[in-house]
PDB file with one MODEL, atoms N, CA, C and O in Angstrom:
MODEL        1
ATOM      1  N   UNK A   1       5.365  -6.971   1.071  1.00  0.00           N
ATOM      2  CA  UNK A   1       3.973  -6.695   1.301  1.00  0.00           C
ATOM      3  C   UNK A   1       3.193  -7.305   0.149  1.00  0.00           C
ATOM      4  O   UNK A   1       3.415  -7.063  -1.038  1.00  0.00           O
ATOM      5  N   UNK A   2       2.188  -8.183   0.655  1.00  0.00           N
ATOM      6  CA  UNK A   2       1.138  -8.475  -0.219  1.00  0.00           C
ATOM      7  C   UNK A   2       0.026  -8.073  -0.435  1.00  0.00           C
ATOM      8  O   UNK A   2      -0.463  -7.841   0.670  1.00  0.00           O
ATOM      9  N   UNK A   3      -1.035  -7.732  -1.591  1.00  0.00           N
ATOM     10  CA  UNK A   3      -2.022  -7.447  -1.752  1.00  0.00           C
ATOM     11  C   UNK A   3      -3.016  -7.947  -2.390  1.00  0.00           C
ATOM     12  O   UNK A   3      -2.732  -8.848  -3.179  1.00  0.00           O
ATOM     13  N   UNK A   4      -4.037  -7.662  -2.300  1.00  0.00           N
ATOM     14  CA  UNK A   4      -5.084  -8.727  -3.117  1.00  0.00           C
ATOM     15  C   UNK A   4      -6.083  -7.274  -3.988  1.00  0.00           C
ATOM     16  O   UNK A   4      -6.492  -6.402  -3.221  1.00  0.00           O
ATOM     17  N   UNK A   5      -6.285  -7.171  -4.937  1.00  0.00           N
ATOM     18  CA  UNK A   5      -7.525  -5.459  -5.116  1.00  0.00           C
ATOM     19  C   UNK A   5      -7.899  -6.501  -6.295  1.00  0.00           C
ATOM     20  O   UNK A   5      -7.290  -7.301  -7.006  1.00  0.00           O
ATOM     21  N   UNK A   6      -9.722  -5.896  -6.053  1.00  0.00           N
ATOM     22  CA  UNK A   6     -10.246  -5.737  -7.246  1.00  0.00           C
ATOM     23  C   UNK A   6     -10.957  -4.681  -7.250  1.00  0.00           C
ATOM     24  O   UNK A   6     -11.599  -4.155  -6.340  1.00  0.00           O
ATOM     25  N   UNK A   7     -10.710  -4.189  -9.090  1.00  0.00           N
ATOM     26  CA  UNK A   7     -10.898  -2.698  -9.261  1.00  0.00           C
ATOM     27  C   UNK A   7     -12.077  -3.166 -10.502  1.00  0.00           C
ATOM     28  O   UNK A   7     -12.284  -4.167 -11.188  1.00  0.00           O
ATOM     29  N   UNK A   8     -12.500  -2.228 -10.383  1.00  0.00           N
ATOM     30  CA  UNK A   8     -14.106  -2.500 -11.211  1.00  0.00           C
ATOM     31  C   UNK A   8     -13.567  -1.897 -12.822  1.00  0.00           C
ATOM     32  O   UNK A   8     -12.652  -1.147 -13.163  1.00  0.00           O
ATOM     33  N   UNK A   9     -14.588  -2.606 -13.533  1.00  0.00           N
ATOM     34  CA  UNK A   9     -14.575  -2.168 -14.742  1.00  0.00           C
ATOM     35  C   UNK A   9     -14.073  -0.474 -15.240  1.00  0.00           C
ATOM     36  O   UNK A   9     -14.286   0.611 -14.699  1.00  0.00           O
ATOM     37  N   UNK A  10     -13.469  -0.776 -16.268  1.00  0.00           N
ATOM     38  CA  UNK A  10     -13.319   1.161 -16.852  1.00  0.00           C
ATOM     39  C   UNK A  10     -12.889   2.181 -15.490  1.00  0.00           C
ATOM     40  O   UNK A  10     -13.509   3.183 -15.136  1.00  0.00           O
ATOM     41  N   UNK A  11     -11.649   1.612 -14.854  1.00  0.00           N
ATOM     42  CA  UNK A  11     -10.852   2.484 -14.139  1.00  0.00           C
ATOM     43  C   UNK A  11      -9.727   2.540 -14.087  1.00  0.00           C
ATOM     44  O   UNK A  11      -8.951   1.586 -14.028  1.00  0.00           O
ATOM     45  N   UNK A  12      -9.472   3.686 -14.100  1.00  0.00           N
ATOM     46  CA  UNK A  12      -7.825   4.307 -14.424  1.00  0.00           C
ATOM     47  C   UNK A  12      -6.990   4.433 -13.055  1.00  0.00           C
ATOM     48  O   UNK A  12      -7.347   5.234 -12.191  1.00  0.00           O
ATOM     49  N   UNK A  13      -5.911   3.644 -12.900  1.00  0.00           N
ATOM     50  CA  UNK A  13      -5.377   4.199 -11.813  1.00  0.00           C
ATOM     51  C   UNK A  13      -3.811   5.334 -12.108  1.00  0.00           C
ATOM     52  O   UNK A  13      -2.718   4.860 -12.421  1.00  0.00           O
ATOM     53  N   UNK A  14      -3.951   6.142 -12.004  1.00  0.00           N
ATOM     54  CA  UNK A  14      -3.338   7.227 -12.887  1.00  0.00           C
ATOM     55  C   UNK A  14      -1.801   6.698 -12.726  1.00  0.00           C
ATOM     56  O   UNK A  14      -1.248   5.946 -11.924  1.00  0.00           O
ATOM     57  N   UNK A  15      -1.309   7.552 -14.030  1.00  0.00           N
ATOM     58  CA  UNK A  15       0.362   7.337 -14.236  1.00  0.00           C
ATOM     59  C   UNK A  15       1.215   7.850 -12.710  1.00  0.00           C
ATOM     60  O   UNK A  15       1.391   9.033 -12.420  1.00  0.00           O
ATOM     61  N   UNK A  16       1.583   6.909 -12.027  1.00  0.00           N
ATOM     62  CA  UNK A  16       2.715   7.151 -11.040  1.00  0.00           C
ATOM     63  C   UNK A  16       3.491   6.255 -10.991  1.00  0.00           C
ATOM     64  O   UNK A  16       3.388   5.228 -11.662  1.00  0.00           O
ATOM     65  N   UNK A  17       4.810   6.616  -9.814  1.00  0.00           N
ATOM     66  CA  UNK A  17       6.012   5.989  -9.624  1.00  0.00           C
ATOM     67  C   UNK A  17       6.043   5.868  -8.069  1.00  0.00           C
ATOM     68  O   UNK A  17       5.586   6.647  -7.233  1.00  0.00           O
ATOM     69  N   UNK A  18       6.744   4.612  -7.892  1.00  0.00           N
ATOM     70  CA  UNK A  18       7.217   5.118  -5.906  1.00  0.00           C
ATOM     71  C   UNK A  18       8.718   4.453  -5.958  1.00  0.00           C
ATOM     72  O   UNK A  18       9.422   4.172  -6.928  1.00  0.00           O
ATOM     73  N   UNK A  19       8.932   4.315  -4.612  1.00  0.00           N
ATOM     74  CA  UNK A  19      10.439   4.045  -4.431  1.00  0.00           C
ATOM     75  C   UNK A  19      10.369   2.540  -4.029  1.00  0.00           C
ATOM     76  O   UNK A  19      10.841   2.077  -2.991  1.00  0.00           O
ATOM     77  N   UNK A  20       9.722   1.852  -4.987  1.00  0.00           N
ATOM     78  CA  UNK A  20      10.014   0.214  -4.697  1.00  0.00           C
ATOM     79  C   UNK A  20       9.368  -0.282  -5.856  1.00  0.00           C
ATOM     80  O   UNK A  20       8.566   0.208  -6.650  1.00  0.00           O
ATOM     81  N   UNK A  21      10.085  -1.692  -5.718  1.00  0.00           N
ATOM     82  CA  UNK A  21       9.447  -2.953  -6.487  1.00  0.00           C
ATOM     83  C   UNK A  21       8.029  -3.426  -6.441  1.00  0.00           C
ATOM     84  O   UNK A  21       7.430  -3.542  -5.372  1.00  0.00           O
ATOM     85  N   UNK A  22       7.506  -3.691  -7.571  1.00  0.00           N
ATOM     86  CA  UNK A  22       6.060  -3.799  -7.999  1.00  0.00           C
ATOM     87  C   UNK A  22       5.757  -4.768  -8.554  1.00  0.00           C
ATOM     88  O   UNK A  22       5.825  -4.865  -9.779  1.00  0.00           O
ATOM     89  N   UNK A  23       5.385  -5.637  -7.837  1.00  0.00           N
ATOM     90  CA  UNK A  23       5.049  -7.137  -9.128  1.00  0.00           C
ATOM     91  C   UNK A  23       3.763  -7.857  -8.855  1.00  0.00           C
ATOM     92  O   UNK A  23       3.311  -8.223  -7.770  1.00  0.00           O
ATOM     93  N   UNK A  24       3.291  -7.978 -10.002  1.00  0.00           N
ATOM     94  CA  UNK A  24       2.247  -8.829  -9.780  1.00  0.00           C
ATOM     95  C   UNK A  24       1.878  -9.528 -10.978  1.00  0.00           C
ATOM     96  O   UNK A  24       2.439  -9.614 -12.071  1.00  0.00           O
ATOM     97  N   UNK A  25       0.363 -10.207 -10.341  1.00  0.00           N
ATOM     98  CA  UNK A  25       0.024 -11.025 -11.464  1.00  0.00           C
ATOM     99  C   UNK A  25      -2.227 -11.131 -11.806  1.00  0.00           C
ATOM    100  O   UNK A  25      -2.991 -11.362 -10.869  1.00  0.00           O
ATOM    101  N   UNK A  26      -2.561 -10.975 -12.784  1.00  0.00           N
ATOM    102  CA  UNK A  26      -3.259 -10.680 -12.900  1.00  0.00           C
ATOM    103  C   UNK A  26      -4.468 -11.873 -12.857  1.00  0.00           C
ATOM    104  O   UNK A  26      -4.574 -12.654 -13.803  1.00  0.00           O
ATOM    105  N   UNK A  27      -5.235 -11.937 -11.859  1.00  0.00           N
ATOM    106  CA  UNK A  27      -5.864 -13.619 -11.723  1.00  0.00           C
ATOM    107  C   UNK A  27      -7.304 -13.167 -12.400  1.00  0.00           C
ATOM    108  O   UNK A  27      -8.067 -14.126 -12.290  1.00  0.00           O
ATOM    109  N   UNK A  28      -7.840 -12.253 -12.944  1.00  0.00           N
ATOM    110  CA  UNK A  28      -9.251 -12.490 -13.405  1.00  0.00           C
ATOM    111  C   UNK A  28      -9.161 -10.985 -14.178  1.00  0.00           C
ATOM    112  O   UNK A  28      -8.328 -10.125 -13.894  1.00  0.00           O
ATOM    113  N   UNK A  29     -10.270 -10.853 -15.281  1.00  0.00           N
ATOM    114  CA  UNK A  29     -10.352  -9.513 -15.907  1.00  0.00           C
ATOM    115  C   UNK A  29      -9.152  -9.085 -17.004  1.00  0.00           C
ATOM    116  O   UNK A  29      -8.133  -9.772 -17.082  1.00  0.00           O
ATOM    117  N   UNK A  30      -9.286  -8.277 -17.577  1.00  0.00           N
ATOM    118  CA  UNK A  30      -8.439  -7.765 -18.438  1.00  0.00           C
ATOM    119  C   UNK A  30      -8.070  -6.160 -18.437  1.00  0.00           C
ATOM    120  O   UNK A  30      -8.905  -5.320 -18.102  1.00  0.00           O
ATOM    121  N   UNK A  31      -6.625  -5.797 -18.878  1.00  0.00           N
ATOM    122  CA  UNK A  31      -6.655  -3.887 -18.632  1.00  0.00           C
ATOM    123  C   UNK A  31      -5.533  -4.066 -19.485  1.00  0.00           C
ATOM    124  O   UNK A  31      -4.873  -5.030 -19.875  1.00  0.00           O
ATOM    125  N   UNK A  32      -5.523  -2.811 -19.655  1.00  0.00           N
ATOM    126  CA  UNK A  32      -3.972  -2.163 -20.423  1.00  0.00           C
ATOM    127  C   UNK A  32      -3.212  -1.225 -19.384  1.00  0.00           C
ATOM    128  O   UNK A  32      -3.618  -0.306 -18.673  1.00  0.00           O
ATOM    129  N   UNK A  33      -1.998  -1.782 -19.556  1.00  0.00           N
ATOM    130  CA  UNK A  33      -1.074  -1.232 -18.289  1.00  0.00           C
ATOM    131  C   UNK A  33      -0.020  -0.840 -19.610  1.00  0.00           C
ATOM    132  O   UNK A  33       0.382  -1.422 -20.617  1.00  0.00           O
ATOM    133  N   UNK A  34       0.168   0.496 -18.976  1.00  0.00           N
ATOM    134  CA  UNK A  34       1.273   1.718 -19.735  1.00  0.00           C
ATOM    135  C   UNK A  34       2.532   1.179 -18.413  1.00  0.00           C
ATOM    136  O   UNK A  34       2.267   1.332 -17.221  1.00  0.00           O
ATOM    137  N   UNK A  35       3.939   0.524 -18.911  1.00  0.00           N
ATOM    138  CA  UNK A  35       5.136   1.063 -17.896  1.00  0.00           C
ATOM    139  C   UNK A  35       6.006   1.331 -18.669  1.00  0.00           C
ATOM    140  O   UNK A  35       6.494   0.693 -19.602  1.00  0.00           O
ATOM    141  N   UNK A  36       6.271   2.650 -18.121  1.00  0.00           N
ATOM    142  CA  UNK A  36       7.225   3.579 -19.101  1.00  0.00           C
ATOM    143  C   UNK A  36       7.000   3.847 -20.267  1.00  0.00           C
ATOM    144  O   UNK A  36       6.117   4.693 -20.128  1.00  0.00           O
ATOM    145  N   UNK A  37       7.189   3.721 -21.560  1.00  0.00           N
ATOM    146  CA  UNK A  37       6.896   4.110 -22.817  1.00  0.00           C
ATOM    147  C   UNK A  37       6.377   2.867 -23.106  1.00  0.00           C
ATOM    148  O   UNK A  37       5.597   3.085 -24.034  1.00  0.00           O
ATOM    149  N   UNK A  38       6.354   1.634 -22.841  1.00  0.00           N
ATOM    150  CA  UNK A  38       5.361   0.829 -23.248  1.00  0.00           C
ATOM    151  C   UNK A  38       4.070   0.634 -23.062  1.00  0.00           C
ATOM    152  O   UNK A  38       3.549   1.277 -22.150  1.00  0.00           O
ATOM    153  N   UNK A  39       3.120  -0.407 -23.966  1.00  0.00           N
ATOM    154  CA  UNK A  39       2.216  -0.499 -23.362  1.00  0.00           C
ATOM    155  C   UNK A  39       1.748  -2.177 -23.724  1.00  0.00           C
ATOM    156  O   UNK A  39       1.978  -2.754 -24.787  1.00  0.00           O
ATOM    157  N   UNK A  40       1.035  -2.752 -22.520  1.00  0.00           N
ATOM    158  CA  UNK A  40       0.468  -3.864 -22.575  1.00  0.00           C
ATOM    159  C   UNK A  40      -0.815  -4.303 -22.535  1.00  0.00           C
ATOM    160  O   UNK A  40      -1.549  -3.966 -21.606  1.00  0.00           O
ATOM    161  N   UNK A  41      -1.175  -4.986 -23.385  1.00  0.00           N
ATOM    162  CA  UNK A  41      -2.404  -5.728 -22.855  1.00  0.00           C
ATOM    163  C   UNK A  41      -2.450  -6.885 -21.870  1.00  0.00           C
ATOM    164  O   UNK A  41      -1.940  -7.839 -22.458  1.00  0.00           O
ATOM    165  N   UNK A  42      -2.729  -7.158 -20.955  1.00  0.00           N
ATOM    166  CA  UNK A  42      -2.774  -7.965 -19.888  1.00  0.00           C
ATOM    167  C   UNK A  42      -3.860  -8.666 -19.817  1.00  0.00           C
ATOM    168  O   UNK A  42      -4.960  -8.153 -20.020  1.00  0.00           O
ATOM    169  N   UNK A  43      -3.664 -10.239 -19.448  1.00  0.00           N
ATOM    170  CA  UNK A  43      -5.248 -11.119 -19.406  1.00  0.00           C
ATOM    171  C   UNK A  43      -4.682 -12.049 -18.084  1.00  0.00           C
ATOM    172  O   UNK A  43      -3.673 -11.963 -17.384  1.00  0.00           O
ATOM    173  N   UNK A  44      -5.713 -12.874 -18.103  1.00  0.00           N
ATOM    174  CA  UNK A  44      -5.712 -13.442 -16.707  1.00  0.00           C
ATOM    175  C   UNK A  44      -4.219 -14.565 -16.611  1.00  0.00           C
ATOM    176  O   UNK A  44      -4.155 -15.380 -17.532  1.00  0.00           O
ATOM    177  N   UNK A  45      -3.328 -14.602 -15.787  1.00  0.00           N
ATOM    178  CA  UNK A  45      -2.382 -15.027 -15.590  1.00  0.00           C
ATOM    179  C   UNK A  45      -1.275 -14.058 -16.168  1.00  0.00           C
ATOM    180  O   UNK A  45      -0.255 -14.722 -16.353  1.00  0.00           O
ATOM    181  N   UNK A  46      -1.083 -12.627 -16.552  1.00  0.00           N
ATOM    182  CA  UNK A  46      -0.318 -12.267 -17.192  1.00  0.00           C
ATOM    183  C   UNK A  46       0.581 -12.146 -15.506  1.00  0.00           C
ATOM    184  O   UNK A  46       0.276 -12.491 -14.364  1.00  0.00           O
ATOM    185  N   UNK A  47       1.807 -11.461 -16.136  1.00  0.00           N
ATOM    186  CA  UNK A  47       2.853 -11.213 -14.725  1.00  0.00           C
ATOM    187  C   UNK A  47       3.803  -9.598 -14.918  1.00  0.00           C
ATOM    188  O   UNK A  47       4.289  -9.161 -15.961  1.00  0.00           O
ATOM    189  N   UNK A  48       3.824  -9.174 -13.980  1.00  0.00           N
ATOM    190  CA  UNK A  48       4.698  -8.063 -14.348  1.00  0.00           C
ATOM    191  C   UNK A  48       5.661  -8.026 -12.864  1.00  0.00           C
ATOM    192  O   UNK A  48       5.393  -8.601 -11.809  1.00  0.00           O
ATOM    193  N   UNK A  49       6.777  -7.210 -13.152  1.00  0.00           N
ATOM    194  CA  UNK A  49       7.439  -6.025 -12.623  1.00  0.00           C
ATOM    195  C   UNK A  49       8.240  -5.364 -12.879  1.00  0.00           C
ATOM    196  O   UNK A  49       9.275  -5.472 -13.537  1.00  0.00           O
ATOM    197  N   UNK A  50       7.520  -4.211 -12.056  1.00  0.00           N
ATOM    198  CA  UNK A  50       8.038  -2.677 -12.049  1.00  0.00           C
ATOM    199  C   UNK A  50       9.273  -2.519 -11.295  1.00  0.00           C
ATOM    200  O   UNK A  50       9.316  -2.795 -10.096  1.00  0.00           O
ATOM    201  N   UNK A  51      10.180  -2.132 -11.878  1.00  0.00           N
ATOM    202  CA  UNK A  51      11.262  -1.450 -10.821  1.00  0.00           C
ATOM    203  C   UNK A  51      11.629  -0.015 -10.717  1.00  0.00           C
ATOM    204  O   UNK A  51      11.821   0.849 -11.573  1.00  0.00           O
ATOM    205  N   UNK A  52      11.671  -0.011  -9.371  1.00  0.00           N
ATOM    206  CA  UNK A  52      11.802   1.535  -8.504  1.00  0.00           C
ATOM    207  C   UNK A  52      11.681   2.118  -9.316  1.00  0.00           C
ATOM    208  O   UNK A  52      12.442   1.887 -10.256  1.00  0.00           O
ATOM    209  N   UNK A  53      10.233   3.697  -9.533  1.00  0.00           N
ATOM    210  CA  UNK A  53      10.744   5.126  -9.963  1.00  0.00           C
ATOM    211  C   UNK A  53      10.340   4.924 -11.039  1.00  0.00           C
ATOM    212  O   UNK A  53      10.655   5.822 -11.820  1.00  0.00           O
ATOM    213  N   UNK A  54       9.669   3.998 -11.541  1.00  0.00           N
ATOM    214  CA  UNK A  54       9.244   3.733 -13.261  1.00  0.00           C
ATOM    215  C   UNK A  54       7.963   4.268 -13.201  1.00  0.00           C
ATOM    216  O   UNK A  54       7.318   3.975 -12.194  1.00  0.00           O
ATOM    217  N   UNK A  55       7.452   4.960 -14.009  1.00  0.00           N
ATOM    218  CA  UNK A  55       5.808   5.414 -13.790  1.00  0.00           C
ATOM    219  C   UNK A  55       5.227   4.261 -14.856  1.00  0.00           C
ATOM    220  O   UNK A  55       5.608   3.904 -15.971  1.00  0.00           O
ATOM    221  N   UNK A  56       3.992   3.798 -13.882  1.00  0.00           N
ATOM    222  CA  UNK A  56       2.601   3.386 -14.945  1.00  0.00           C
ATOM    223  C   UNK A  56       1.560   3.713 -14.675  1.00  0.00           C
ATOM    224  O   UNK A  56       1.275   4.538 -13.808  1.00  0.00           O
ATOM    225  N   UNK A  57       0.560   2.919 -15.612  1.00  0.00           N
ATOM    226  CA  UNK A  57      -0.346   3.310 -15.138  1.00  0.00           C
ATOM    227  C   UNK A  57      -1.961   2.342 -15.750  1.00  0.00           C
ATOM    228  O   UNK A  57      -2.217   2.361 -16.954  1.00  0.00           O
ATOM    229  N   UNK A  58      -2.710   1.725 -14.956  1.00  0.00           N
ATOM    230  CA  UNK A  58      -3.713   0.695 -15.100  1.00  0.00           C
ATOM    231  C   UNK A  58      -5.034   1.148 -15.406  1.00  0.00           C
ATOM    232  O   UNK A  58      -5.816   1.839 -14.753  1.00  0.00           O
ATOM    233  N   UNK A  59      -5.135   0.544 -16.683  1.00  0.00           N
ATOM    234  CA  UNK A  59      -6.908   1.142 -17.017  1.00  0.00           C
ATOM    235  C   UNK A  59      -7.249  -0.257 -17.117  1.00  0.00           C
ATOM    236  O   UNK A  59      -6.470  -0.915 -17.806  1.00  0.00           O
ATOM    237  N   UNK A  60      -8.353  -0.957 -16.530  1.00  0.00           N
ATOM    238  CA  UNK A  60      -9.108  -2.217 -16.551  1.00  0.00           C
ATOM    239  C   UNK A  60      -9.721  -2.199 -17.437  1.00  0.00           C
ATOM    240  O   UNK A  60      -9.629  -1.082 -17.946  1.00  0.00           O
ATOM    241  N   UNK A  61     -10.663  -3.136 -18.246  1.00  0.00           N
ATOM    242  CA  UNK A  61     -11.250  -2.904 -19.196  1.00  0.00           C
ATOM    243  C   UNK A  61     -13.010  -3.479 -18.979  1.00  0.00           C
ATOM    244  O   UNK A  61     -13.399  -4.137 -18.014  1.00  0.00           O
ATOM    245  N   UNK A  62     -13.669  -3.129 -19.875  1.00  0.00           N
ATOM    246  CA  UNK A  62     -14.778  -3.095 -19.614  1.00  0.00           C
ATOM    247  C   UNK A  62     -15.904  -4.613 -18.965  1.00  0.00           C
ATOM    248  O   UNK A  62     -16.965  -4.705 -18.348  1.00  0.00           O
ATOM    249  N   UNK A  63     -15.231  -5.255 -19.361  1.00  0.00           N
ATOM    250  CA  UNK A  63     -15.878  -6.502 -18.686  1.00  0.00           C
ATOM    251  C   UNK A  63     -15.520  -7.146 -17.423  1.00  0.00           C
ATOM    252  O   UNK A  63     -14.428  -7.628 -17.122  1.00  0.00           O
ATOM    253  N   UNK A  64     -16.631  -7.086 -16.701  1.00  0.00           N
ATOM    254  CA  UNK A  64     -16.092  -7.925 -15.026  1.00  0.00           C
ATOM    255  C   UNK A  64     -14.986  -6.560 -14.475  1.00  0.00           C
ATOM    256  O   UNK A  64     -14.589  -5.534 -15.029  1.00  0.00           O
ATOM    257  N   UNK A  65     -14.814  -7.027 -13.438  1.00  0.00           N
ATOM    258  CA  UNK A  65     -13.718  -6.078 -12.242  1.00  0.00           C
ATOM    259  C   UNK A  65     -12.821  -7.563 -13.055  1.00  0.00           C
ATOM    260  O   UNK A  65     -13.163  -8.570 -13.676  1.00  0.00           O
ATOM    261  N   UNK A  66     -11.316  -6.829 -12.509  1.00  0.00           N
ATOM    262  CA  UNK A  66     -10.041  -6.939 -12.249  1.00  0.00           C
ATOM    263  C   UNK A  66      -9.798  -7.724 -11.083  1.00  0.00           C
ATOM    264  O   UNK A  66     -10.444  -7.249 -10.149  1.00  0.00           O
ATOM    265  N   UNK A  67      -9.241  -8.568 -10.798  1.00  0.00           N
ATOM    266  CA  UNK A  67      -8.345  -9.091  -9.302  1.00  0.00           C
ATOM    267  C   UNK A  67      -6.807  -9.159  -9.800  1.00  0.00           C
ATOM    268  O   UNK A  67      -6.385  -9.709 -10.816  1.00  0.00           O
ATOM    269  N   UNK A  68      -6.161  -8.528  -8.917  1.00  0.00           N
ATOM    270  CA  UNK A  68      -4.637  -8.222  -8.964  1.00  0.00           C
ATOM    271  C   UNK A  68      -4.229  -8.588  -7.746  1.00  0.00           C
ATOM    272  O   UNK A  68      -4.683  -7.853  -6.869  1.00  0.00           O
ATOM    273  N   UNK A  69      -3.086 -10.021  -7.115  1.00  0.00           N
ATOM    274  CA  UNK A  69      -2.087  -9.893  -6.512  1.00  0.00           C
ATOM    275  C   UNK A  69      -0.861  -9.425  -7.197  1.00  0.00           C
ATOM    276  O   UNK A  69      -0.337  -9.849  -8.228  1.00  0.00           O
ATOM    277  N   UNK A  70      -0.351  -8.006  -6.035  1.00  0.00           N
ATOM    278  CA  UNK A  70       0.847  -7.434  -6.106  1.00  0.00           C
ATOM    279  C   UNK A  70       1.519  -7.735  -4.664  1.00  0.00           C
ATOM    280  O   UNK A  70       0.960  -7.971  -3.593  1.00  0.00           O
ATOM    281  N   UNK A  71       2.728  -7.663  -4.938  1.00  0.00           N
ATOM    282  CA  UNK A  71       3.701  -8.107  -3.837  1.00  0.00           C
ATOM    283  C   UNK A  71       4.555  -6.337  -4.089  1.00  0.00           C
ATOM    284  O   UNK A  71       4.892  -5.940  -5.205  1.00  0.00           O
ATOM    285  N   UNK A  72       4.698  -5.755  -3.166  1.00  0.00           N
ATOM    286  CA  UNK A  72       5.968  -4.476  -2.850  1.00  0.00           C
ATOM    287  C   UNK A  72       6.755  -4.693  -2.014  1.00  0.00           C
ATOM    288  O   UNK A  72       6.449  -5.231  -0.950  1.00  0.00           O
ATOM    289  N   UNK A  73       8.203  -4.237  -2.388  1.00  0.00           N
ATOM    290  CA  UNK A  73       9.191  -4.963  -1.793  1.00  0.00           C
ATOM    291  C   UNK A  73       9.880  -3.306  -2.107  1.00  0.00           C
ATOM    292  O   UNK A  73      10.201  -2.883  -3.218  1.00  0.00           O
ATOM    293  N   UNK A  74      10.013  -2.367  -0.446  1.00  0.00           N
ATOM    294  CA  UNK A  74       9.827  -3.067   0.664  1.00  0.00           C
ATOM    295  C   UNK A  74       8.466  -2.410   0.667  1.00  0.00           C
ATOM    296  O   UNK A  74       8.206  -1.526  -0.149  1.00  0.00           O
ATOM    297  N   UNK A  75       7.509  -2.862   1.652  1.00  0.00           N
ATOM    298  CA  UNK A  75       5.888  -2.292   1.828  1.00  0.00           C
ATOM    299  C   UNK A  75       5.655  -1.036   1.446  1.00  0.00           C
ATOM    300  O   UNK A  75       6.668  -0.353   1.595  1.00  0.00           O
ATOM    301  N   UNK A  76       4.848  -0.508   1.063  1.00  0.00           N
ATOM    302  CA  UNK A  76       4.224   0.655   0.784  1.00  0.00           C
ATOM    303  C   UNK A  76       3.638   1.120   1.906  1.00  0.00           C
ATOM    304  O   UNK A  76       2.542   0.704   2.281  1.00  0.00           O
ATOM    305  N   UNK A  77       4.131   1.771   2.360  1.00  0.00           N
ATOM    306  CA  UNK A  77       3.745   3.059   3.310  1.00  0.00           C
ATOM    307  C   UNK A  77       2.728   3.727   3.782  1.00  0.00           C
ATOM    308  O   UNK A  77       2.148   3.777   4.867  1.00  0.00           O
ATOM    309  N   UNK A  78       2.547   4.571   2.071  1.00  0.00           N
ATOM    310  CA  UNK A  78       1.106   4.810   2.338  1.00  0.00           C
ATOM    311  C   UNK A  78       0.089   3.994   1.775  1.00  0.00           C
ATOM    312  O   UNK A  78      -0.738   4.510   1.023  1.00  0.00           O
ATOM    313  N   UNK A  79       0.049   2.837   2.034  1.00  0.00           N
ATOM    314  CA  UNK A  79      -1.429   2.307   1.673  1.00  0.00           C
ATOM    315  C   UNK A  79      -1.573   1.114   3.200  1.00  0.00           C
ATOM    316  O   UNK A  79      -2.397   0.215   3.365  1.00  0.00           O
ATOM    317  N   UNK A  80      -0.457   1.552   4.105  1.00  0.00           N
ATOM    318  CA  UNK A  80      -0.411   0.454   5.093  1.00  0.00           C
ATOM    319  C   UNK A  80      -1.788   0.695   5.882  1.00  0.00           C
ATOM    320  O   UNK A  80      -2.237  -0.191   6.610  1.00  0.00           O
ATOM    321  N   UNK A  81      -2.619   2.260   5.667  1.00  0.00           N
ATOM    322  CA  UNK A  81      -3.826   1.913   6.267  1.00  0.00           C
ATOM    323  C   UNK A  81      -4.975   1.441   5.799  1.00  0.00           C
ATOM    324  O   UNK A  81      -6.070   1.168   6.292  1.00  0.00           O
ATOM    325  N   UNK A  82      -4.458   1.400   4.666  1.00  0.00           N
ATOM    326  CA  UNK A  82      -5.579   0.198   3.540  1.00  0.00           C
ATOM    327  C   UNK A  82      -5.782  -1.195   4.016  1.00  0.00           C
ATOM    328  O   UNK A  82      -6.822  -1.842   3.893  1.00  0.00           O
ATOM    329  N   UNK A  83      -4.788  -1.547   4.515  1.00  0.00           N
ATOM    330  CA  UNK A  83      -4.447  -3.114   4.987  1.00  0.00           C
ATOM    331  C   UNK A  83      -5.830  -3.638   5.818  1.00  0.00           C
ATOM    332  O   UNK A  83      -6.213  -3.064   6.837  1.00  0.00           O
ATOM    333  N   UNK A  84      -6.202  -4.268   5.505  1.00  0.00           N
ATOM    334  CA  UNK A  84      -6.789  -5.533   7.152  1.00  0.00           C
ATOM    335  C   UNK A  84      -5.660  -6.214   8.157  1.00  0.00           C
ATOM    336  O   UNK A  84      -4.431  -6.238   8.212  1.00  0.00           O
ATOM    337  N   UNK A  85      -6.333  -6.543   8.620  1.00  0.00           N
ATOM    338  CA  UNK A  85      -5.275  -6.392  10.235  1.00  0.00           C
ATOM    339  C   UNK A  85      -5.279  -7.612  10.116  1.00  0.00           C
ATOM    340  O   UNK A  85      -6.270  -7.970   9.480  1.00  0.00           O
ATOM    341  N   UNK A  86      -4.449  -8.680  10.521  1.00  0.00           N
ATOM    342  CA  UNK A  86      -4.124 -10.125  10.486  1.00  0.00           C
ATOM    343  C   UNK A  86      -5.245 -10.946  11.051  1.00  0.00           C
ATOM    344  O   UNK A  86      -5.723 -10.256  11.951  1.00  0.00           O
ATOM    345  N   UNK A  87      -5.889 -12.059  10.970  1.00  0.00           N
ATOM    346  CA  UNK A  87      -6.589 -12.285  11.979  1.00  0.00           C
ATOM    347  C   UNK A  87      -5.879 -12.540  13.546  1.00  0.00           C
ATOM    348  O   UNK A  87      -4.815 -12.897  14.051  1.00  0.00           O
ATOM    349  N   UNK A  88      -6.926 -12.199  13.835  1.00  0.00           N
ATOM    350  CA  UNK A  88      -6.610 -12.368  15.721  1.00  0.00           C
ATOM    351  C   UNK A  88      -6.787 -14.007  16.095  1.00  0.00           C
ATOM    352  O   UNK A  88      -7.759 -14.585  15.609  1.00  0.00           O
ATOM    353  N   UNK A  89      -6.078 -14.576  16.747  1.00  0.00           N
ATOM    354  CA  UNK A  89      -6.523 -15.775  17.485  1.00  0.00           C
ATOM    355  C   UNK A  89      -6.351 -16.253  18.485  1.00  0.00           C
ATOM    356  O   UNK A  89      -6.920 -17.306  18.772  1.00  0.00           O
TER     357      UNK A  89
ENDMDL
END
């Protein structure tokens, strides 16, 4: 599953875990991402992943929104009603 989010300035997306792979890469904006006892500063092109059951957690930072492609492997579940629907043709 692929995703595209941008999250606005000075937001926290709180410390959690799920039962899959988490990777992405950060194309605009800057945040500090906590995984596991570490912590990072992240800028545009940085790359991560998470594997299964690891908690983090994303605070963006104050200038501009964030754009994040993440890929989950296998899809996330609950955010499948977040999705847009493919185009039709």
């Amino acid at each position: 599953m692929v995703t595209v989010y941008e999250i606005a300035p000075n937001t926290t997306i709180k410390r959690h875990s799920h039962k899959i792979v988490q990777s992405g890469t950060l194309l605009e904006g800057g945040a500090t991402f906590r995984v596991g006892k570490e912590v990072y500063r992240v800028v545009r092109g940085s790359s991560w992943s998470i594997p299964s059951g690891l908690p983090h957690e994303f605070v963006s930072g104050p200038k501009g929104p964030c754009r994040v492609v993440e890929v989950f492997v296998p899809e996330r579940e609950d955010i499948l009603d977040e999705a847009l629907p493919p185009d039709q043709k």
